[in-house]
C-alpha positions as CSV (number, residue, x, y, z in Angstrom):
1,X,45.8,-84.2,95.0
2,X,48.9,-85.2,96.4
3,X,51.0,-88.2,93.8
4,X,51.0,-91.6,96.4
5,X,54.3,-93.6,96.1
6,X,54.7,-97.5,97.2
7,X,58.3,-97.8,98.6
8,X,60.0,-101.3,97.7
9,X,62.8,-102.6,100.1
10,X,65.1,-102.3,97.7
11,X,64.8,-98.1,97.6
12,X,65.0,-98.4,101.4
13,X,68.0,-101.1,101.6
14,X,70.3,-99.1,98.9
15,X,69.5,-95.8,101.0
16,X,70.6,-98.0,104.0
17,X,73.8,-99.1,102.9
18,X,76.6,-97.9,101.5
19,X,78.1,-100.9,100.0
20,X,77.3,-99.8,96.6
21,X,77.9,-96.0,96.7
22,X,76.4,-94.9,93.1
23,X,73.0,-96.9,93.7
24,X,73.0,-95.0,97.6
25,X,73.4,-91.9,96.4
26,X,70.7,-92.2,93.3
27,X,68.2,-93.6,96.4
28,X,69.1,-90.7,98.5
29,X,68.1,-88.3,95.5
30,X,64.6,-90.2,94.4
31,X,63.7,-90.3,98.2
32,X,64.6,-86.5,98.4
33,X,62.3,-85.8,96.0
34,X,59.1,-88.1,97.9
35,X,58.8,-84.7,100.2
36,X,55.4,-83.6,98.7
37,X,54.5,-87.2,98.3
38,X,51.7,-89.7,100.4
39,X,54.6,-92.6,100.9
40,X,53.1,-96.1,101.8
41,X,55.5,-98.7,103.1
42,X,54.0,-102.3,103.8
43,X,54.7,-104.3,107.2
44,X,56.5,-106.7,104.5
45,X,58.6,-104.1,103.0
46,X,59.6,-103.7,106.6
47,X,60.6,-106.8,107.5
48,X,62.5,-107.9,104.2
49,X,64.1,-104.7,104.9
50,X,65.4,-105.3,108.7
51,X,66.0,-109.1,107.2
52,X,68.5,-107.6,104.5
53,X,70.2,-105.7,106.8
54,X,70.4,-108.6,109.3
55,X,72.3,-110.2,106.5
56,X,74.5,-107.7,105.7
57,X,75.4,-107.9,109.4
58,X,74.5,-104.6,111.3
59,X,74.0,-104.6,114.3
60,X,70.4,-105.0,115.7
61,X,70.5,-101.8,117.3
62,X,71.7,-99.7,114.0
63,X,68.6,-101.6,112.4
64,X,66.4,-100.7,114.5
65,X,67.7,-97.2,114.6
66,X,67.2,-97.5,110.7
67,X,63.5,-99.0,110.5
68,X,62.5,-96.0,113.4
69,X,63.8,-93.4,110.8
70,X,62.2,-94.6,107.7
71,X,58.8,-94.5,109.7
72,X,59.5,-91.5,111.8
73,X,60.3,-89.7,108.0
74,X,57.5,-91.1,106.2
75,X,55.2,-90.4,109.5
76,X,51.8,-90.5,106.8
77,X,52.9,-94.4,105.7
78,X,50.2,-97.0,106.2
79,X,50.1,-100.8,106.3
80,X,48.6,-101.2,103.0
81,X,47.0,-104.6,104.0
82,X,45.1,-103.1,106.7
83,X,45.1,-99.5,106.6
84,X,46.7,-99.2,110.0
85,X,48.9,-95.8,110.5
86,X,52.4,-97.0,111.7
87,X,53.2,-94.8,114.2
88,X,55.6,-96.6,116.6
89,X,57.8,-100.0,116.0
90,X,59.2,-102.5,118.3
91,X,61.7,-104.9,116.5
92,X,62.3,-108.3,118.3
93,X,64.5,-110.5,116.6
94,X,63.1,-114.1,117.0
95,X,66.6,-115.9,116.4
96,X,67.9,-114.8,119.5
């Protein structure tokens, strides 16, 4: 049986950004060895992950280019609240 791996925001925010170039690259390396792993990412991890990057202000569009990715790589990753697949996501900003 494959291992299963919960991904906090904070793996997915330092592989993100490159503000802090030794804790990108050691993200970059743990994620590169998840490939054989069942990843879960939660609907929360999602959004305290767009709302970091908000903060560190990118763009909406590179965000949502980034949130696609990290789903469209971890393509098995469920909603672990309610077992939904994530398949697609539309991002809407509710400050604008």
């Amino acid at each position: 049986m494959r291992d299963r791996i919960f991904l906090d925001s904070n793996i997915l925010i330092y592989s993100s950004l490159q503000d802090d170039k030794e804790k990108h690259n050691e993200t970059l390396n743990f994620l590169e060895k998840l490939k054989d792993k069942i990843v879960f990412i939660s609907t929360q991890v999602i959004n305290e992950v767009y709302v970091t990057l908000l903060k560190h202000e990118l763009k909406d569009e590179d965000i949502q280019n980034i949130v696609s990715k990290i789903i469209d790589i971890y393509n098995s990753s469920m909603d672990m609240q309610d077992k939904l697949v994530i398949n697609t996501l539309t991002i809407k900003n509710p400050f604008l």
